[in-house]
Kinemage of the C-alpha trace (Angstrom):
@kinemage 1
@onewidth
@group {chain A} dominant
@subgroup {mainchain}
@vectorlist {calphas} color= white
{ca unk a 1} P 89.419 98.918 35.510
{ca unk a 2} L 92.962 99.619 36.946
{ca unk a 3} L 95.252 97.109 36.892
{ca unk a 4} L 95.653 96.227 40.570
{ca unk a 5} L 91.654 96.053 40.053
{ca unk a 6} L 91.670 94.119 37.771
{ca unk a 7} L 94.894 91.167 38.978
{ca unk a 8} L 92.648 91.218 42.828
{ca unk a 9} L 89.420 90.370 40.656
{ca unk a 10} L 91.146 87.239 39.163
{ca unk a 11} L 92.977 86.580 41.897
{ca unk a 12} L 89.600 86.447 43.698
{ca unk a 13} L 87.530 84.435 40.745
{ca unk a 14} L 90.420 82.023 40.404
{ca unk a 15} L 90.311 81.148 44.412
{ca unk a 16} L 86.388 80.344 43.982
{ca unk a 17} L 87.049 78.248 40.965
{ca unk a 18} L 89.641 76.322 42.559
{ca unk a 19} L 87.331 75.880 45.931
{ca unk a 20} L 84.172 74.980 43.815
{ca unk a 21} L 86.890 72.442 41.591
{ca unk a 22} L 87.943 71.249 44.730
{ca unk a 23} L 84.484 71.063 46.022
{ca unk a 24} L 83.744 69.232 43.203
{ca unk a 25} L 86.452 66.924 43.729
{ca unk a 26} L 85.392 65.371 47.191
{ca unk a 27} L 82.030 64.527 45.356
{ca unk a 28} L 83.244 63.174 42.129
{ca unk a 29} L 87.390 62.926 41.434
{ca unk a 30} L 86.837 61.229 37.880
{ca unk a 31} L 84.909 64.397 37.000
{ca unk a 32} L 85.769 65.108 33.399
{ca unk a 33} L 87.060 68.729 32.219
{ca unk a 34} L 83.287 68.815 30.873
{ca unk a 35} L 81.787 67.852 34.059
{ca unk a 36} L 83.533 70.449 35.796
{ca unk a 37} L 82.906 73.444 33.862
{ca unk a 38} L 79.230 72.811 34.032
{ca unk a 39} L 79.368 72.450 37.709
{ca unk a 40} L 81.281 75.653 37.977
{ca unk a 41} L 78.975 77.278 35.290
{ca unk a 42} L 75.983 76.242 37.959
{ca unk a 43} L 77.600 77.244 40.921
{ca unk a 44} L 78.384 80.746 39.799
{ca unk a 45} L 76.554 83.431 39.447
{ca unk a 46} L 76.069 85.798 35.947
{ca unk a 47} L 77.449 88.735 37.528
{ca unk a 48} L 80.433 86.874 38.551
{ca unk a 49} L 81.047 85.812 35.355
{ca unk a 50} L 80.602 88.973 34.030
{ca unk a 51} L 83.269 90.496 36.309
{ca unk a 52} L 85.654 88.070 35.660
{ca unk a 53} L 85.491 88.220 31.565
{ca unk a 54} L 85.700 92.469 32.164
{ca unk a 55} L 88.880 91.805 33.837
{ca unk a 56} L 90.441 89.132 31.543
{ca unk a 57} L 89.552 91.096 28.229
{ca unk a 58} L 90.962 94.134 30.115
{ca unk a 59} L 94.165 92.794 30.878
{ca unk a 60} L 95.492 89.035 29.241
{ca unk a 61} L 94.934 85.229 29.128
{ca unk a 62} L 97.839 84.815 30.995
{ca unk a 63} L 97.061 87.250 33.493
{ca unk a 64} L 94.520 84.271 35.206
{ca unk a 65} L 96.980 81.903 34.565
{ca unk a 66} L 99.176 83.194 37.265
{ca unk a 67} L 96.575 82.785 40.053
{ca unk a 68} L 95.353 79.304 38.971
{ca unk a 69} L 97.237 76.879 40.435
{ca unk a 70} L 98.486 74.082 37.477
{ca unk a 71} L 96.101 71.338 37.848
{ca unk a 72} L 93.429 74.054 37.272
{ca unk a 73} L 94.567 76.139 34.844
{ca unk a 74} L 93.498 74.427 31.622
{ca unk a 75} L 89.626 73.579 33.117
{ca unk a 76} L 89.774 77.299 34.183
{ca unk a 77} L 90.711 78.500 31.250
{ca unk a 78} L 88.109 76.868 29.491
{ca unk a 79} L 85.425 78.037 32.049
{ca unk a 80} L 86.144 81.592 31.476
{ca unk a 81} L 86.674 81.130 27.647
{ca unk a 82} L 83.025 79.646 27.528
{ca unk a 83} L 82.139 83.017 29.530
{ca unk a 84} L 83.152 84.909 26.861
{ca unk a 85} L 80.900 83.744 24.071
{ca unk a 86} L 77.880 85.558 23.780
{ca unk a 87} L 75.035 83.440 24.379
């Protein structure tokens, strides 16, 4: 995966993780960080996940940071992280 690949796939996966967040939001706004990973787990499908781990190990953890905006990094970050564990 090139890098300009591989920045527009985050860039992509980290605007449908902020909608679904904010999604989320309107429905429940005390919504732990727990809460919200599992709602994004649901929401998403296993071939976007997949997609979005091959482009974070390809490039850096701080390569999604810079398209999450700040109150979603950390809950993002742990989204993808749980991605990345084999189940």
């Amino acid at each position: 995966m090139h890098l300009s690949e591989q920045k527009k796939t985050l860039a992509e996966a980290a605007g449908e993780i902020q909608q679904l967040l904010k999604q989320l939001e309107k429905t429940n706004p005390i919504a732990t960080e727990a809460e919200k990973v599992a709602y994004v787990n649901d929401e998403t499908t296993r071939s976007f996940k997949r997609r979005v781990v091959g482009a974070l190990q390809a490039g850096s953890e701080a390569a999604i940071e810079e398209f999450l905006g700040n109150p979603y990094v950390n809950v993002g970050k742990a989204i993808v992280k749980g991605w990345m564990k084999p189940e």
